[in-house]
C-alpha positions in Angstrom: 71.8 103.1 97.8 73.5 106.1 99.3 76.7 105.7 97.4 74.8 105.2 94.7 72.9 107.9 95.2 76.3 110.3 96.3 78.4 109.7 92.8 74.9 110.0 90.9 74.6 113.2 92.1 78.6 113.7 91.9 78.4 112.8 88.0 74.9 115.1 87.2 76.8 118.5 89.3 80.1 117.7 86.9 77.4 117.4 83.9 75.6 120.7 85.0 78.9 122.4 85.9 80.3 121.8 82.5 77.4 122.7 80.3 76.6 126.0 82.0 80.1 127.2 82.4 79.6 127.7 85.9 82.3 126.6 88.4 82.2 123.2 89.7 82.0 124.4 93.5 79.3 127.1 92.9 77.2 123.9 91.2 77.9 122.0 94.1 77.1 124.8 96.3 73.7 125.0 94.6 72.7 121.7 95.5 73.7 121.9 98.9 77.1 119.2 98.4 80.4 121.3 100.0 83.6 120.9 98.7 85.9 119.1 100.5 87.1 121.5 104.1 90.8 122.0 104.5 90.5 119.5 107.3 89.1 117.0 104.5 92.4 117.6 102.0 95.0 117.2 105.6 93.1 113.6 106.4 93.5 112.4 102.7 96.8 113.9 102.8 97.5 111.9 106.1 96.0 108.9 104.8 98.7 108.7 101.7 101.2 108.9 104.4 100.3 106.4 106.6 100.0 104.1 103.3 103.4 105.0 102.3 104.5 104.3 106.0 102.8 101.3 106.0 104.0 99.9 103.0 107.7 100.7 103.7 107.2 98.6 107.1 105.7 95.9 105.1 102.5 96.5 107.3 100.2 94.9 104.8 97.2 94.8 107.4 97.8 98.6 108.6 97.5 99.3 104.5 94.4 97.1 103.8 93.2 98.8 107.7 92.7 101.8 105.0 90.7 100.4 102.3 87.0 100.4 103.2 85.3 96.8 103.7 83.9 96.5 100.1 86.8 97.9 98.1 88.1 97.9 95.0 91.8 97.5 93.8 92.6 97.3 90.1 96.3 96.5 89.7 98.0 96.9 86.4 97.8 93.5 84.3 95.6 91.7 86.5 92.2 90.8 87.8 90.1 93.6 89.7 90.7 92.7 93.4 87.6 93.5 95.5 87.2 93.1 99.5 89.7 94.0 102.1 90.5 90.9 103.0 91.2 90.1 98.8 93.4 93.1 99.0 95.4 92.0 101.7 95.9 88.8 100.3 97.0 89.9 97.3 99.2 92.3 99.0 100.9 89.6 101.1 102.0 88.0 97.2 103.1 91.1 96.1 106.8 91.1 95.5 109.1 92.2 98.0 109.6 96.3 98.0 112.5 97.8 98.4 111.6 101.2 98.0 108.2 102.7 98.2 107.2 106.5 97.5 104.2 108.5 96.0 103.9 112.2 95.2 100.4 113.5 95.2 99.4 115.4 92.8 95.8 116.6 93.3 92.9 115.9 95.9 89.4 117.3 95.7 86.1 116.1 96.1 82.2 117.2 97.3 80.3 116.1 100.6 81.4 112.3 101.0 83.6 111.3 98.5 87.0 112.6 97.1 89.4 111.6 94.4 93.0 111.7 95.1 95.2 111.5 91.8 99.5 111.1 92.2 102.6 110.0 90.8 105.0 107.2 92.7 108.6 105.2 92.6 109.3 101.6 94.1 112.0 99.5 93.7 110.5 95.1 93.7 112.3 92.2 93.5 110.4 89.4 92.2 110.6 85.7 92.6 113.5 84.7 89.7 114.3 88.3 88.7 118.0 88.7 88.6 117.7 91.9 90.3 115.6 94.4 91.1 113.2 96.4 89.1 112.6 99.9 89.4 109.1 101.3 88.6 107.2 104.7 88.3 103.3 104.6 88.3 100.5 106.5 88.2 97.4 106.1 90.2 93.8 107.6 91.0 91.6 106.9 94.2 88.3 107.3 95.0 87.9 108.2 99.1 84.8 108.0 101.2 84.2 109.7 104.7 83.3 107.5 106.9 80.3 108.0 109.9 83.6 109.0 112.3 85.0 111.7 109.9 87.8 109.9 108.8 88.6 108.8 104.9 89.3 105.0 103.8 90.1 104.3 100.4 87.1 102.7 98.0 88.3 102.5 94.4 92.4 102.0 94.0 93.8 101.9 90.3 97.4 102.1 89.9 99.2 101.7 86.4 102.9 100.9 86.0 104.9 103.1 83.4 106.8 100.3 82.5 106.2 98.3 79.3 105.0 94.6 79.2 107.7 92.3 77.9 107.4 90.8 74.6 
């Protein structure tokens, strides 16, 4: 009920920001929701890192350590994923990676939640390919602050730049 009620009230500040032309923050502001602290953006900036880190180490269970219990991963060209334990799985099948880098490109947020948008490379080599592929993507996230201050991912969707084959 509390997320519920946090992107409800998330969603009617980004309403009543854009139809009064005020400033998203002084909405916010109004309502008594803060914008993210600059010790907020360096933990969501940490987090990236560690997921890069973790990746590159083929750590899949310190990477799904950073999802929250009930999350949700939507991978391009396939079924939402939803659970930690789902995501690790899935992880675990994912083709082996070479090469493994994302570029973040914007993080904000209000109170509780944040949304982290960015760019990334990686280099897979799937089961039968005759050699590697090389992919860019784009992805958002939705974060949530947890009870001990720190930030675990809760909504994951990642799109390849790549196009399908015919």
């Amino acid at each position: 009920m509390k997320k519920l009620f946090m992107i409800t009230a998330l969603v009617f500040l980004l309403c009543f920001a854009f139809s009064c032309q005020q400033p998203v923050e002084e909405a916010a502001e109004e309502v008594g929701v803060m914008a993210l602290s600059e010790e907020d953006i360096a933990a969501n900036k940490a987090l990236t890192e560690a997921y890069v880190q973790g990746i590159n180490a083929n750590d899949w269970a310190a990477v799904t350590a950073l999802y929250t219990e009930d999350a949700i991963l939507m991978p391009p060209n396939q079924p939402l994923v939803q659970g930690r334990e789902a995501i690790l799985a899935w992880a675990e099948a994912f083709p082996p990676l070479t090469e493994f880098d994302l570029t973040l490109v914007e993080i904000d947020g209000f109170g509780d939640l944040a949304y982290v948008r960015g760019t990334g490379a990686m280099t897979m080599t799937p089961e039968g390919a005759p050699e590697p592929i090389k992919d860019k993507v784009k992805y958002i996230e939705i974060r949530r602050k947890q009870d001990d201050g720190s930030w675990l991912i809760a909504i994951d969707i990642m799109n390849s730049d790549l196009t399908l084959p015919e």
